[in-house]
C-alpha positions in Angstrom: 107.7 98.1 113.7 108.7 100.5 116.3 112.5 102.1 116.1 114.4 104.0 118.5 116.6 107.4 118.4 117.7 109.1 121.5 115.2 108.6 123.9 112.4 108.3 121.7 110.4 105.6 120.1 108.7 105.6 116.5 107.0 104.0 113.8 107.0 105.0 110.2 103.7 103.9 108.3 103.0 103.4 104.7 99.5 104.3 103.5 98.9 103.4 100.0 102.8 104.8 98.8 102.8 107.8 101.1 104.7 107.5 104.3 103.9 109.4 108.0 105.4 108.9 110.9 104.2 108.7 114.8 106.2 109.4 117.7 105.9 108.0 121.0 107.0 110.4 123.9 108.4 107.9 127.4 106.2 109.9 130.0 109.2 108.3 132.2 111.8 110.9 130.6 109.4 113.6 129.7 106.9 115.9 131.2 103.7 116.6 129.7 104.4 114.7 126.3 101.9 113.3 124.0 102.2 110.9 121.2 103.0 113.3 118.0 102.0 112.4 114.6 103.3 113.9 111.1 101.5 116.5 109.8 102.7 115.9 106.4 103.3 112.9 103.6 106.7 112.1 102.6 107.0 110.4 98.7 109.9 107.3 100.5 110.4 105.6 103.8 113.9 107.4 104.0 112.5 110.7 103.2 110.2 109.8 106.4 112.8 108.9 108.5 114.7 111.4 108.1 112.0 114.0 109.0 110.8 112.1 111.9 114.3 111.8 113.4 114.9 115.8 112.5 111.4 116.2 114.0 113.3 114.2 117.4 116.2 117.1 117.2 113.7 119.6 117.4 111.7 118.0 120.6 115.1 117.4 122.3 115.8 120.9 122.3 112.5 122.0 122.9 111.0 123.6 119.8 109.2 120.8 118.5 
């Protein structure tokens, strides 16, 4: 199920007890941004979420 921070989008995904996380970019709000997905594994869903909305933070302040 899809969540929202800010003005992003995203979905946190369990794959056999590891968790990922994709983020969807509003082309409406943002120029030139693609769908990002993690590049890493995360042991919990928190642990996930909390790398995916840090992961946000970065992009909002464009480093990410």
């Amino acid at each position: 199920m899809k969540e929202k921070y800010s003005l992003y989008e995203y979905e946190l995904f369990d794959k056999d007890g590891k968790w990922d996380y994709k983020i969807y970019c509003d082309r409406d709000y943002l120029n030139e941004c693609r769908d990002i997905e993690s590049d890493e594994w995360f042991e919990s869903e928190e642990e996930c979420r909390f790398a995916c909305i840090g992961h946000i933070g970065l992009l909002e302040n464009g480093e990410g």
